[in-house]
VOTORGU-324545 format. One record per residue (C-alpha): z, y, x; residue number from 0. Coordinates in pm, 1 decimal. Layout:
          z          y          x     i
          Z          Y          X   NUM
...
***
This chain:
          z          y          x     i
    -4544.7       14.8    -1131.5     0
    -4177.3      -74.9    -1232.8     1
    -4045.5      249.3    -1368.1     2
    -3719.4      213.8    -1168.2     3
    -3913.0      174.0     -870.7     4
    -4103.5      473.9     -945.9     5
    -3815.5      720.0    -1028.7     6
    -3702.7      683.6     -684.8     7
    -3987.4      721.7     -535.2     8
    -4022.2     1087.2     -736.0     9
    -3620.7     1147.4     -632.7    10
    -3697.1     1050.0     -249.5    11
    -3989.1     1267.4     -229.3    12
    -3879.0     1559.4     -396.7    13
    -3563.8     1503.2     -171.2    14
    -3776.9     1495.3      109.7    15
    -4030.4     1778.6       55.9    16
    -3668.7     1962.1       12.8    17
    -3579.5     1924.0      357.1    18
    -3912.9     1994.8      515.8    19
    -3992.5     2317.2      313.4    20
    -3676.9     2508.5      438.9    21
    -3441.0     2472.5      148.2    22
    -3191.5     2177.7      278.1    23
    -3033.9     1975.8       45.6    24
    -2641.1     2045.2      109.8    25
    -2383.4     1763.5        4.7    26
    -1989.3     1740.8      -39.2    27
    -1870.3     1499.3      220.5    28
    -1488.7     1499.3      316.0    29
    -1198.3     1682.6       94.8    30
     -862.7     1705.6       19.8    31
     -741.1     1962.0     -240.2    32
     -405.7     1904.2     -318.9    33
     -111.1     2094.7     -193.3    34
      266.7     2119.4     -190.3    35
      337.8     2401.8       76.5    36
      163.8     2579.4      376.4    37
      171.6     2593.9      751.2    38
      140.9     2902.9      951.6    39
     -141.7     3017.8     1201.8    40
      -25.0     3205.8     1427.0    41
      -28.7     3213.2     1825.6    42
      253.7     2946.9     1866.9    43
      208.7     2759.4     1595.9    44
     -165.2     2640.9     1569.9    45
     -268.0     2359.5     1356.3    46
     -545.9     2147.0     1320.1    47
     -720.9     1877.6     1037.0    48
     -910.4     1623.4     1161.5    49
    -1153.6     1411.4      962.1    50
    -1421.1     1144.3      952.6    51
    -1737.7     1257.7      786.6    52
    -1882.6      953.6      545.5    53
    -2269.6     1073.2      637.8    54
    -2485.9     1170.3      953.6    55
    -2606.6     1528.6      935.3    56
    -2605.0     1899.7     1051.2    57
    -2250.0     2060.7      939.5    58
    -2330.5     2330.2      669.9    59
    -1986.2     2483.9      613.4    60
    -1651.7     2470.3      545.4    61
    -1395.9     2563.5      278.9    62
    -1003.6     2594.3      328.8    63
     -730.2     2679.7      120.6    64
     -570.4     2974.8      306.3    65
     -300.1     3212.8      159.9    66
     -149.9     3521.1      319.7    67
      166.3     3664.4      243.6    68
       81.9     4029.1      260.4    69
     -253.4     4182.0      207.0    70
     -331.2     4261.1      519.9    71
     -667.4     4268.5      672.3    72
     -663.2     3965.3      980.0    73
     -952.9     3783.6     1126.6    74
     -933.5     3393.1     1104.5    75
    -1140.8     3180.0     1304.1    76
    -1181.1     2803.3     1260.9    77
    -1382.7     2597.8     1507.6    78
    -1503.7     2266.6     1459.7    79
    -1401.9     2017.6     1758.8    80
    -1453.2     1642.8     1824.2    81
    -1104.2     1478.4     1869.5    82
    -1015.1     1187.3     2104.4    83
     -665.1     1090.7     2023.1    84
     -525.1      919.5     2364.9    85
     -157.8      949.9     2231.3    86
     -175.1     1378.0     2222.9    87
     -552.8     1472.7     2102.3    88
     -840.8     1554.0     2334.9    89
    -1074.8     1841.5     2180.4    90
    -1425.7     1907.0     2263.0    91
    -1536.8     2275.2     2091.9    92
    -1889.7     2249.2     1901.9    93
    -1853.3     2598.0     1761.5    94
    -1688.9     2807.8     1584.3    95
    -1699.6     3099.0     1275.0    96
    -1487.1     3402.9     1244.5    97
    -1444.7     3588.7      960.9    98
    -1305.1     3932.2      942.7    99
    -1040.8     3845.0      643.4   100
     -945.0     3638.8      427.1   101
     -909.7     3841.6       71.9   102
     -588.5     3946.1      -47.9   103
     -366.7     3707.4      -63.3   104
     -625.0     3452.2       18.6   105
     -709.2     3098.2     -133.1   106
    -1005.5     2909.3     -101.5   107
    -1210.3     3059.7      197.9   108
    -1564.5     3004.6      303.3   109
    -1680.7     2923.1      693.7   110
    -2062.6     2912.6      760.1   111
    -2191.2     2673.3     1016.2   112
    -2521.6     2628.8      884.2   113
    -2711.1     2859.7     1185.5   114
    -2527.7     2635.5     1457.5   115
    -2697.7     2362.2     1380.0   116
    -2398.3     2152.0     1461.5   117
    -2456.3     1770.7     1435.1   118
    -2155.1     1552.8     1327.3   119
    -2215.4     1139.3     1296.0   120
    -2074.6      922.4     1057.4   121
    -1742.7      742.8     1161.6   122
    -1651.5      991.1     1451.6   123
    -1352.6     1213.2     1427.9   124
    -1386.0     1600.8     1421.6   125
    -1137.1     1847.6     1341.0   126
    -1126.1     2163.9     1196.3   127
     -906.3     2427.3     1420.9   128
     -780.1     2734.4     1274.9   129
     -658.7     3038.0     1479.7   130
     -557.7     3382.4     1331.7   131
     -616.5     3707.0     1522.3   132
     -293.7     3932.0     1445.1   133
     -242.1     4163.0     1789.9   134
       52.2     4311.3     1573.9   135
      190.2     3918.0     1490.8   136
      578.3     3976.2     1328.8   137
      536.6     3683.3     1092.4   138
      304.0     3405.8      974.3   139
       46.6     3622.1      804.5   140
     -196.3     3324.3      705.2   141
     -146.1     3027.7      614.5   142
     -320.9     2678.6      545.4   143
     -217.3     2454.6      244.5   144
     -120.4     2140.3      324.6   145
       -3.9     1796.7      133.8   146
      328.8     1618.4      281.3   147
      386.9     1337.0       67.5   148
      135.2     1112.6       -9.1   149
     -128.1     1094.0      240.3   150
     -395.5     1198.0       32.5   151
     -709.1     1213.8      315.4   152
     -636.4      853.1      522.9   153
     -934.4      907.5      752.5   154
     -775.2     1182.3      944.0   155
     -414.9     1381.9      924.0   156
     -266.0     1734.8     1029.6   157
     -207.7     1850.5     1345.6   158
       -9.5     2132.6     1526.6   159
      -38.7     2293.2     1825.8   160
      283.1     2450.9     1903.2   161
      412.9     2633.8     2229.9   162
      640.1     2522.3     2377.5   163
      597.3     2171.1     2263.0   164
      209.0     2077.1     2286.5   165
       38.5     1851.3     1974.7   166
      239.4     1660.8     1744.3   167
      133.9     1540.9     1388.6   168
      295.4     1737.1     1087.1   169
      515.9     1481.8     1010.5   170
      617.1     1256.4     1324.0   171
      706.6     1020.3     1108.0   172
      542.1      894.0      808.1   173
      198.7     1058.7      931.0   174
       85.4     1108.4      570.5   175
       39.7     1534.9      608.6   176
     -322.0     1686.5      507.2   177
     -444.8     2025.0      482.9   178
     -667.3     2151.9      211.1   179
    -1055.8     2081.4      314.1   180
    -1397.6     2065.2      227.9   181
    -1666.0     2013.9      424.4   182
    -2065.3     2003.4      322.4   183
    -2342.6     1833.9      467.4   184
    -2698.5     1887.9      526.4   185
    -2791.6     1501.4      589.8   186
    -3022.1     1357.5      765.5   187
    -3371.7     1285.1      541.9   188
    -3319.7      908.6      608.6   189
    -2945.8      950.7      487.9   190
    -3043.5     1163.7      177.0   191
    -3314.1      853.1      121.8   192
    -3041.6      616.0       96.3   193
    -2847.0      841.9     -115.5   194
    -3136.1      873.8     -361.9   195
    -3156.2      474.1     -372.9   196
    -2776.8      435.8     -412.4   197
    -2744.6      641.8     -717.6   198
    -3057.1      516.5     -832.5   199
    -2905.0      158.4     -846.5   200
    -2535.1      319.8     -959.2   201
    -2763.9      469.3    -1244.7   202
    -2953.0      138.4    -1334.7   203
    -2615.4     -104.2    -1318.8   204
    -2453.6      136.1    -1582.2   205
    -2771.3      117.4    -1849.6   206
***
């Protein structure tokens, strides 16, 4: 047997017996990490990143870059949504994770999905919807970094919700505003196949 041949078949099965024996193999998909200021969450002022995930899978979870101005102990939730846009967006909740803070002055912050067993398909838009619990609200507490300048994520863009007002994108317009993401992946085993054959070949080209 062709070695090549035979190296994937070892990657795709280990890949496989991965997946079926409880310890899911979980994969970067969509990001942006740069920055140049921050939006606030807060009851008038709610915004929202969509995206377009690049794989077929179960979401695992989610990191943003949140700060906070003061260290003060607020509960942030962030729910992922499916997003029509028909001129203002149309949201459809498929759950949602609170945590109780976000750490002193914040940063990058984890959200768990993986126990919703939320599916997300490849080429449909989501977004990720952040609300901030502060009963005793005098100022923007948290916040979500955002990049205005050069589009860096084109398969999606930054939202607000504002009252009074409704949706309108960050900037009106240029359109090129992103907040910080990440979100990871379990994939589905024939996706995580295909992955295993494409960096197989990526690997061969390059020798």
């Amino acid at each position: 047997m062709n070695k090549y041949v035979a190296a994937v078949i070892v990657v795709i099965s280990f890949l496989a017996c991965t997946v079926s024996y409880g310890s899911p193999v979980v994969v970067l998909d969509q990001s942006q990490e740069t920055y140049a200021g921050a939006t606030g969450v807060y009851a008038t002022n709610i915004p929202m990143q969509t995206f377009t995930p690049g794989i077929s899978g179960n979401l695992d979870h989610v990191d943003l870059r949140l700060g906070s101005a003061y260290p003060t102990v607020i509960p942030a939730t962030v729910s992922i949504v499916e997003v029509t846009i028909e001129g203002d967006p149309v949201i459809n909740s498929l759950g949602s994770v609170t945590i109780p803070d976000i750490g002193m002055y914040g940063g990058w912050t984890t959200f768990d999905f993986a126990s919703q067993s939320i599916s997300l398909t490849q080429g449909t838009l989501y977004g990720l919807y952040v609300e901030a619990d502060d009963p005793d609200y005098h100022s923007p507490n948290i916040s979500w970094y955002f990049q205005n300048t050069t589009n860096p994520y084109p398969s999606g863009g930054l939202w607000l919700l504002q009252d009074p007002g409704g949706w309108r994108l960050f900037n009106l317009s240029t359109d090129n505003a992103d907040a910080c993401f990440r979100t990871y992946m379990t994939p589905e085993p024939t996706t995580i196949a295909l992955l295993a054959v494409g960096l197989f070949f990526i690997r061969k080209t390059r020798n």
